[in-house]
C-alpha positions as CSV (number, residue, x, y, z in Angstrom):
1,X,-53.6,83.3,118.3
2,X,-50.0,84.4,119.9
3,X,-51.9,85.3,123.1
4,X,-53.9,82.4,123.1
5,X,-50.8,79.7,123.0
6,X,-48.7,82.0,125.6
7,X,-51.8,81.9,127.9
8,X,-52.0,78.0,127.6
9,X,-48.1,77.5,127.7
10,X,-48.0,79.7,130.9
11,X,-51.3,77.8,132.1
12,X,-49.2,74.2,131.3
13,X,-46.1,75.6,133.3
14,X,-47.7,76.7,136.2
15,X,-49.4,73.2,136.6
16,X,-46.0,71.9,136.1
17,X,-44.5,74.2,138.9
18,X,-47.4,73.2,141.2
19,X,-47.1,69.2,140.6
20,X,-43.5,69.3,141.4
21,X,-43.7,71.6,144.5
22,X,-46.6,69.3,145.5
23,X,-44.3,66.2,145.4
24,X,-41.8,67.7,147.5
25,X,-44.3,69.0,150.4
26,X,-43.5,65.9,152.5
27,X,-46.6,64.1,153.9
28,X,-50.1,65.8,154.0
29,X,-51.1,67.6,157.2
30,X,-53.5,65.1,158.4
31,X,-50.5,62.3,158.3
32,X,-48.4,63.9,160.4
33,X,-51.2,65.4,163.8
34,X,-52.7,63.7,166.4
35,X,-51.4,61.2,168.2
36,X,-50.1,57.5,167.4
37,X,-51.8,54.4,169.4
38,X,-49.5,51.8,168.5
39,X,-48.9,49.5,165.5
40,X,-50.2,48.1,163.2
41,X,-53.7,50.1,164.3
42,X,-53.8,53.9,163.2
43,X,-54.6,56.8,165.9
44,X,-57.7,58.6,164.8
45,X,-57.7,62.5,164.5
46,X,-61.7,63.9,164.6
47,X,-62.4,66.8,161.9
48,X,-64.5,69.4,162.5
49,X,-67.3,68.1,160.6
50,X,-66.7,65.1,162.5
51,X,-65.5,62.3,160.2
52,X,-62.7,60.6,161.4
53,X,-59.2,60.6,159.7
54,X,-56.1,59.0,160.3
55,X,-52.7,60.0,161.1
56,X,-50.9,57.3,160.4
57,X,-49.8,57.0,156.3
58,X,-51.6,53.4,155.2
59,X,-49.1,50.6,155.0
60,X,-49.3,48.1,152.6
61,X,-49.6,45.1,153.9
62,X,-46.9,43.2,156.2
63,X,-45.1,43.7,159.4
64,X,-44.6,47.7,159.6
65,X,-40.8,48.2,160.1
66,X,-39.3,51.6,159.8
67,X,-35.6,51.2,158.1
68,X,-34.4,54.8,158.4
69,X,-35.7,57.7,160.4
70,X,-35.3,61.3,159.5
71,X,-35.3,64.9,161.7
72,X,-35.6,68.1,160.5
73,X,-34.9,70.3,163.2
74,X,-36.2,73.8,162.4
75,X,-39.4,72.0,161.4
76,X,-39.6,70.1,164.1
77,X,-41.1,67.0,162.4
78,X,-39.8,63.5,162.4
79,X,-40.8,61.0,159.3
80,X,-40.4,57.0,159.2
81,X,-39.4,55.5,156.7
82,X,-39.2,51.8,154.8
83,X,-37.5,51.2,151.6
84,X,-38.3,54.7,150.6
85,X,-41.4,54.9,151.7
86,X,-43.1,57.4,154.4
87,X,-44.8,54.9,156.7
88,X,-45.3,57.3,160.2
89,X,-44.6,61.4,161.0
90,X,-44.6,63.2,163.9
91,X,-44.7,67.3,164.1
92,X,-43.8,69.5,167.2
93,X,-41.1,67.1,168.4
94,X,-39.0,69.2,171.6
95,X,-35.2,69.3,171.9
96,X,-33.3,71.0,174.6
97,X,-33.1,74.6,175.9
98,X,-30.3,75.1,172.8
99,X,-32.4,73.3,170.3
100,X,-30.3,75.3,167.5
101,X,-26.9,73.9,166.5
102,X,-25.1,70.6,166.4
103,X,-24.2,69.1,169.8
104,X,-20.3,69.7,170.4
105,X,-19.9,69.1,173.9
106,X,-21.6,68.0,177.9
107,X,-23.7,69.7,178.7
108,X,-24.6,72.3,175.9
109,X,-28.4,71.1,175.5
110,X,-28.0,70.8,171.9
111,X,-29.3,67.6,169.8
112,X,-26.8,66.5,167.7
113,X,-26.7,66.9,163.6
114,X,-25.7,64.2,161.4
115,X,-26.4,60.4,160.7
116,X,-26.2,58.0,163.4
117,X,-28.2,54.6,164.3
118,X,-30.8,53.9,167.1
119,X,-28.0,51.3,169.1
120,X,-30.2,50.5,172.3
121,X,-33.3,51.2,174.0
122,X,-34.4,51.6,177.4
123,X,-37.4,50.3,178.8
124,X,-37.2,51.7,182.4
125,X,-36.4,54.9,181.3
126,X,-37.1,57.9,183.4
127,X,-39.2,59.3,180.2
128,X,-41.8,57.2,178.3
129,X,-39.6,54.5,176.9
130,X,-36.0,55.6,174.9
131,X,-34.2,54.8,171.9
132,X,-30.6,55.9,172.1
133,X,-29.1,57.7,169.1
134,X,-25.4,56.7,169.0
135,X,-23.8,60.2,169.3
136,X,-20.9,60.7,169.9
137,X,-19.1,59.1,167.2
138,X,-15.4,59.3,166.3
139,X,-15.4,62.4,165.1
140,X,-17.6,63.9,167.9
141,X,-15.3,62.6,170.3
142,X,-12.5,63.8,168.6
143,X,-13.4,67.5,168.7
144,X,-14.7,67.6,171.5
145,X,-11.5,66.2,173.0
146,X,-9.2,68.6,171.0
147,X,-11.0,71.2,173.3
148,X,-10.2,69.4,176.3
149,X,-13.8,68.5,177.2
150,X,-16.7,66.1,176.9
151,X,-18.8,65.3,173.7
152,X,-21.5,64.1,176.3
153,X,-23.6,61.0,175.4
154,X,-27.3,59.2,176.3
155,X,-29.1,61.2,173.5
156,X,-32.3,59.5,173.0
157,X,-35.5,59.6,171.2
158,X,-38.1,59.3,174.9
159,X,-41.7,60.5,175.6
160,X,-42.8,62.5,178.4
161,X,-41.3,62.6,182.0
162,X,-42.6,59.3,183.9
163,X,-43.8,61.8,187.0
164,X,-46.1,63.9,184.5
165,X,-49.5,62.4,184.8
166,X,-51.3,63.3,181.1
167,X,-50.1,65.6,178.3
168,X,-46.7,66.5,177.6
169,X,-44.4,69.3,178.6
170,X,-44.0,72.9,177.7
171,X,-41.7,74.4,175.0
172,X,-37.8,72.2,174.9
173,X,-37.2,71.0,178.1
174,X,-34.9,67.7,177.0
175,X,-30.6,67.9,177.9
176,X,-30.6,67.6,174.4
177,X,-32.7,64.3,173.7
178,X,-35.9,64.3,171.0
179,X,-39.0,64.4,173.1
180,X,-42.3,62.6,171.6
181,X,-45.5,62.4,173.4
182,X,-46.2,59.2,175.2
183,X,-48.8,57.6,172.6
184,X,-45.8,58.6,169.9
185,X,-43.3,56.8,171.7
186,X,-45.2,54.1,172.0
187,X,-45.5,53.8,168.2
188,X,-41.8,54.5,167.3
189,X,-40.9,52.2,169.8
190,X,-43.0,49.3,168.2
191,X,-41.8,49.9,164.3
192,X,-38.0,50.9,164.5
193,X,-35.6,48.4,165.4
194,X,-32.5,48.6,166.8
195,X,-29.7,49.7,164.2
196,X,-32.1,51.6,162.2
197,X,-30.0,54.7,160.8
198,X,-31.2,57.9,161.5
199,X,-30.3,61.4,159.8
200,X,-30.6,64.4,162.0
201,X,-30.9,67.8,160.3
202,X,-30.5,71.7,161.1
């Protein structure tokens, strides 16, 4: 009888362990591949037994705004967020050639760490459309200065270069900007006003 009520207590926790861990995965795979095609219509992602499935997370109804906007670095993903709520992801976002590390000064190739807000956006941008990320701020500017040099600036969120005909470049390649693809771009570009607070992470 012992046995039996260790086996189900064990049984019970491990359920447990696996609902929690499951809750704290982030968004399912087949959110966060393929790529976006605008809003408020989802991009469609083929499986390999040929049903279609989405990429976009379902909205609820409404206009689909993005309040907040999170970037996990050494996963390379970016999520989109309203009142809580995952509403878009992107995975294999690029950085620059230093894509470890929080930016410090001009030049360094390194995407800053930190919150910040999306304060402009450029539609003739040499890349795909750009949302600027308002680095540096005080403090950036303040260290950088105490060095004698330049925190740097123009960080945005941009697609591919405007010269490259279809697909996106190799590897990191930005001066330290967040590189989507074009059809992502598009996407952010259309749900995430200006002033939306974004939270940039190792």
């Amino acid at each position: 009888m012992k046995r039996i009520v260790a086996l189900a207590t064990s049984l019970t926790l491990s359920l447990a362990l696996g609902l929690t861990f499951a809750a704290c995965s982030g968004p399912p795979q087949a959110v966060v591949e393929g790529a976006g095609k605008g809003v408020p219509g989802a991009a469609l992602d083929t499986r390999p037994d040929g049903t279609v499935a989405s990429r976009s997370i379902p909205s609820r109804g409404g206009a689909l705004v993005a309040d907040y906007l999170l970037v996990d670095k050494s996963e390379r993903l970016m999520i989109a967020y309203r009142a809580g709520q995952p509403i878009r992801a992107y995975r294999g976002i690029q950085f620059g050639d230093e894509p470890q590390g929080h930016k410090q000064f001009q030049g360094d190739e390194r995407t800053p760490e930190g919150r910040y807000t999306i304060d402009w956006r450029n539609p003739q941008s040499r890349f795909h459309l750009s949302l600027r990320i308002s680095y540096p701020n005080a403090a950036d500017r303040a260290y950088a200065a105490q060095y004698g040099r330049s925190a740097g600036g123009d960080i945005f969120i941009h697609g591919q270069p405007n010269q490259l005909p279809t697909g996106r470049m190799l590897g990191d390649w930005t001066d330290g900007c967040i590189a989507l693809s074009n059809a992502e771009i598009e996407e952010l570009w259309q749900i995430v006003p200006n002033g939306t607070v974004i939270d940039i992470r190792p």
